[in-house]
Backbone as CSV, one residue per row, in Angstrom:
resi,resn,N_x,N_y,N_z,CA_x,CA_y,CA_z,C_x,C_y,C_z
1,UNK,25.828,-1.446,-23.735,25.693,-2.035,-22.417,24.303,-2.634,-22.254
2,UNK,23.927,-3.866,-21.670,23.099,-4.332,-21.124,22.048,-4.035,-19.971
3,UNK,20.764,-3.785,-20.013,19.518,-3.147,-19.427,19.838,-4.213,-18.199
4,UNK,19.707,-4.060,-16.850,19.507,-4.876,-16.182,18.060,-5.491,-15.672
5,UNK,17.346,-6.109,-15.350,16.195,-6.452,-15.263,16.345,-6.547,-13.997
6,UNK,15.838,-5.502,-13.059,15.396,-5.695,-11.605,14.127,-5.752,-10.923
7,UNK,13.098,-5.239,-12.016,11.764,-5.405,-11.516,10.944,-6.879,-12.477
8,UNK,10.064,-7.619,-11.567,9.652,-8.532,-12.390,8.340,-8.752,-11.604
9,UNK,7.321,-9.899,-12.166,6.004,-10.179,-11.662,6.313,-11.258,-11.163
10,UNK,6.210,-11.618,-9.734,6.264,-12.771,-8.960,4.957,-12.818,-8.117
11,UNK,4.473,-14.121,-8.178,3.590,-14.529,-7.106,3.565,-14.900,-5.922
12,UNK,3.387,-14.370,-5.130,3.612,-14.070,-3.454,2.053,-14.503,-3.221
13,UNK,2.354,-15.107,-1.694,1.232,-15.739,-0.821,1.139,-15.169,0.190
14,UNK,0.122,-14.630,0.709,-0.244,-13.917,2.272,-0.651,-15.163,2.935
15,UNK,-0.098,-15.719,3.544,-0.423,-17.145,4.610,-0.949,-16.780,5.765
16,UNK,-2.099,-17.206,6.294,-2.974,-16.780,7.704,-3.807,-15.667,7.098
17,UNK,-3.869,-15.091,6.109,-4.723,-14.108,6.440,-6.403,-14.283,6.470
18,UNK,-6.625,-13.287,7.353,-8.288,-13.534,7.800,-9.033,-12.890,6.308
19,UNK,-9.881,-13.681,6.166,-10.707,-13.993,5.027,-11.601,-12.321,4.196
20,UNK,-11.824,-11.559,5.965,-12.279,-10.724,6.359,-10.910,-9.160,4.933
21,UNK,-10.108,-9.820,4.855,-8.938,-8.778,4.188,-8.731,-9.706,2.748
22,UNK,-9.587,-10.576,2.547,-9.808,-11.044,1.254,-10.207,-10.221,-0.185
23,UNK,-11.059,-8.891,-0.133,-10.983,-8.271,-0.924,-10.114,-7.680,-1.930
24,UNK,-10.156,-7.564,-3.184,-9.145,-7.345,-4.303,-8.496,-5.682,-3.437
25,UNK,-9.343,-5.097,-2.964,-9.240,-3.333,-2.673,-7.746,-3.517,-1.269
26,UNK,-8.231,-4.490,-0.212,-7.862,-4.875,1.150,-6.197,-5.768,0.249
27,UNK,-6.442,-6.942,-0.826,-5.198,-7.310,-1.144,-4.360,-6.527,-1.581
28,UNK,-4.995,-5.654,-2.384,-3.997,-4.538,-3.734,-2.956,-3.507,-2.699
29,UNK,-3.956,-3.110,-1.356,-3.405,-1.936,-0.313,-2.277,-2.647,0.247
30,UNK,-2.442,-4.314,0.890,-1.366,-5.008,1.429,-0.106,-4.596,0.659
31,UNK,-0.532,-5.410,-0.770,0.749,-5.736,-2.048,1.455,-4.913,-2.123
32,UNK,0.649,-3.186,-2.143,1.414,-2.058,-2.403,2.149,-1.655,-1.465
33,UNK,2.653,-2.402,-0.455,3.453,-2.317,0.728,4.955,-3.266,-0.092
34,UNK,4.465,-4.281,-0.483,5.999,-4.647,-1.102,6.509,-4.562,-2.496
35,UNK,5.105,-4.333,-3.144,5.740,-3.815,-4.893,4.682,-3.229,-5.499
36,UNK,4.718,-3.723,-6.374,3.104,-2.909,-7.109,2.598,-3.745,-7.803
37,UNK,1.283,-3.797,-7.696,0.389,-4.716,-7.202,-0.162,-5.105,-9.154
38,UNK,-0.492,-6.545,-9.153,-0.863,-6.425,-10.799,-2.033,-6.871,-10.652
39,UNK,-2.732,-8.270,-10.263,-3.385,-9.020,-10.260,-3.894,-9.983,-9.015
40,UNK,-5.114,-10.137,-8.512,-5.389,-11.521,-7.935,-5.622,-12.310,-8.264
41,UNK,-5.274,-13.493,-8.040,-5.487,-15.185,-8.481,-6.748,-15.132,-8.687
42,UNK,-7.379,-15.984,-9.081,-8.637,-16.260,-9.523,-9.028,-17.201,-8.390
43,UNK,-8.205,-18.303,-8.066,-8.653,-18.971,-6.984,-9.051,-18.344,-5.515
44,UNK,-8.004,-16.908,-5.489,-8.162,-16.091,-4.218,-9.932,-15.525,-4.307
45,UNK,-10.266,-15.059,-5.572,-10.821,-14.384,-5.830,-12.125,-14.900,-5.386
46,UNK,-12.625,-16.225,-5.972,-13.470,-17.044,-5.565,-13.208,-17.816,-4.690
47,UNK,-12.132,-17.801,-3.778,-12.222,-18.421,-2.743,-12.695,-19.707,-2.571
48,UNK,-11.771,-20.233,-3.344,-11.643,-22.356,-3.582,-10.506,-22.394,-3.197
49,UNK,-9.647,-21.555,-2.894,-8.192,-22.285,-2.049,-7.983,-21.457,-0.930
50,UNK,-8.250,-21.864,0.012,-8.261,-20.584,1.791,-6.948,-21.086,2.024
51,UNK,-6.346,-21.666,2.075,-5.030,-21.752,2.704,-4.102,-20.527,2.434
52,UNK,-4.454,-19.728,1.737,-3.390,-18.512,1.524,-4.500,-17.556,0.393
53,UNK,-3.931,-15.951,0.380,-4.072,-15.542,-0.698,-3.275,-15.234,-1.773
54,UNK,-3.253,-15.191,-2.852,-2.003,-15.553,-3.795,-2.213,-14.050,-5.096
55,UNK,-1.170,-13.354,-4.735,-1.561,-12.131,-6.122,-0.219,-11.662,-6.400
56,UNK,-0.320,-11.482,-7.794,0.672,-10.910,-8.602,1.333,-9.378,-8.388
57,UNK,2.528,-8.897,-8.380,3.045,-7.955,-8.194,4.225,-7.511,-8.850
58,UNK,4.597,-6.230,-9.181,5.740,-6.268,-9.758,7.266,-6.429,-8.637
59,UNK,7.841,-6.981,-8.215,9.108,-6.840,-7.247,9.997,-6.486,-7.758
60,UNK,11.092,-5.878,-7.011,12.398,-5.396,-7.221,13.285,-6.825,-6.324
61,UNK,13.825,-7.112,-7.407,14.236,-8.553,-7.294,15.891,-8.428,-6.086
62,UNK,16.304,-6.996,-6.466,17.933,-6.537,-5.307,16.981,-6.325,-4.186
63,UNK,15.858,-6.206,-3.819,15.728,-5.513,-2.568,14.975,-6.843,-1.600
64,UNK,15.394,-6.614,-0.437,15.409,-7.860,0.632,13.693,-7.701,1.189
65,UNK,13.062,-9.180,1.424,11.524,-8.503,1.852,11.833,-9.729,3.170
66,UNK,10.824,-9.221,3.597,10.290,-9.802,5.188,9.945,-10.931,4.985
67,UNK,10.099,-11.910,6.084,9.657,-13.285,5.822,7.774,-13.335,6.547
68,UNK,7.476,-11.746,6.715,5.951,-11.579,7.567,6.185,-10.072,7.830
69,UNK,4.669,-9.602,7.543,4.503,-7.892,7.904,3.214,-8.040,8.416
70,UNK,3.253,-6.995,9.230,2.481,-6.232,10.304,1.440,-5.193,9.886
71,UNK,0.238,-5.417,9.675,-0.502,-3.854,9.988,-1.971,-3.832,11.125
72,UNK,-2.319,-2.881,11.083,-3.361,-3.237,12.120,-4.893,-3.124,11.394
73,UNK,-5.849,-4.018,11.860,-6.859,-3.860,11.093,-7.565,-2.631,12.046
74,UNK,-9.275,-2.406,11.386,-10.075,-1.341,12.005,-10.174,-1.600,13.156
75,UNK,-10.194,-2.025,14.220,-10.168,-2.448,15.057,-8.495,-1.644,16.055
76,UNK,-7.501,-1.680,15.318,-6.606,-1.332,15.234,-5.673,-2.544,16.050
77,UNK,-6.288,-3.342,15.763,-5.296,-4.364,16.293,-4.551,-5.130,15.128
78,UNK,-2.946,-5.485,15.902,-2.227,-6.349,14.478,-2.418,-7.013,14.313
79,UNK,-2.314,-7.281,12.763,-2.589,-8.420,11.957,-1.159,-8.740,11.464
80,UNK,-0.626,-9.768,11.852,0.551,-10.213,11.152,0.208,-11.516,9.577
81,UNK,0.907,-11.392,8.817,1.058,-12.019,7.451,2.202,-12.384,7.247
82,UNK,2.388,-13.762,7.453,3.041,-14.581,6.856,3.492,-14.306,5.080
83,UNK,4.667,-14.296,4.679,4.465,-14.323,3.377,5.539,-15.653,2.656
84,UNK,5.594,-15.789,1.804,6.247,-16.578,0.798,6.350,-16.599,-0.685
85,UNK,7.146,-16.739,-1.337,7.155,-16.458,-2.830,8.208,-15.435,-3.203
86,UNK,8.550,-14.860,-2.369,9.228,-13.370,-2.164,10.675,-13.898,-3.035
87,UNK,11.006,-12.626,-3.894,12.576,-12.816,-4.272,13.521,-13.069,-3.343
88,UNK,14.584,-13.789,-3.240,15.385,-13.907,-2.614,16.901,-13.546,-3.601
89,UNK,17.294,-12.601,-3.431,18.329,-12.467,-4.666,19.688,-11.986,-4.035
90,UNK,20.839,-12.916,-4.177,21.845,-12.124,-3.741,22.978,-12.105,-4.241
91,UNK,23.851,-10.899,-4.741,24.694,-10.425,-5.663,26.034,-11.216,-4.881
92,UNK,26.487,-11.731,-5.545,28.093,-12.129,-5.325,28.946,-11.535,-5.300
């Protein structure tokens, strides 16, 4: 029988986020909210492309993600995140 492949590395974009949650420590804590976390872009890293932050993760490709999540910064106010890149996978 055949292994199914449900986890994979996809690149996902945090859109809007404040610059301030730009850190690899602040991205990795987000990521680990929807998979597990591999890598940040290099462009995120040095910060030559602000329009989004962009980092690698492992996803579970059956499981449905948010089109935007919620947490609150120190302050304790929410921060909503836009996302994109996300698996979209659906079994027939």
């Amino acid at each position: 029988s055949k292994d199914t492949v449900k986890k994979v590395p996809i690149w996902i974009k945090l859109m809007e986020l404040s610059l301030k949650f730009w850190s690899p420590q602040c991205l990795e804590k987000i990521t680990n909210e929807l998979g597990k976390f591999i890598k940040v872009d290099e462009k995120t890293l040095d910060k030559s492309l602000l329009g989004f932050a962009r980092i690698l993760a492992e996803m579970d490709i059956l499981q449905e993600y948010p089109e935007a999540m919620m947490f609150e910064d120190e302050l304790e106010e929410e921060v909503v995140v836009n996302l994109e890149g996300l698996p979209s996978y659906h079994m027939l």
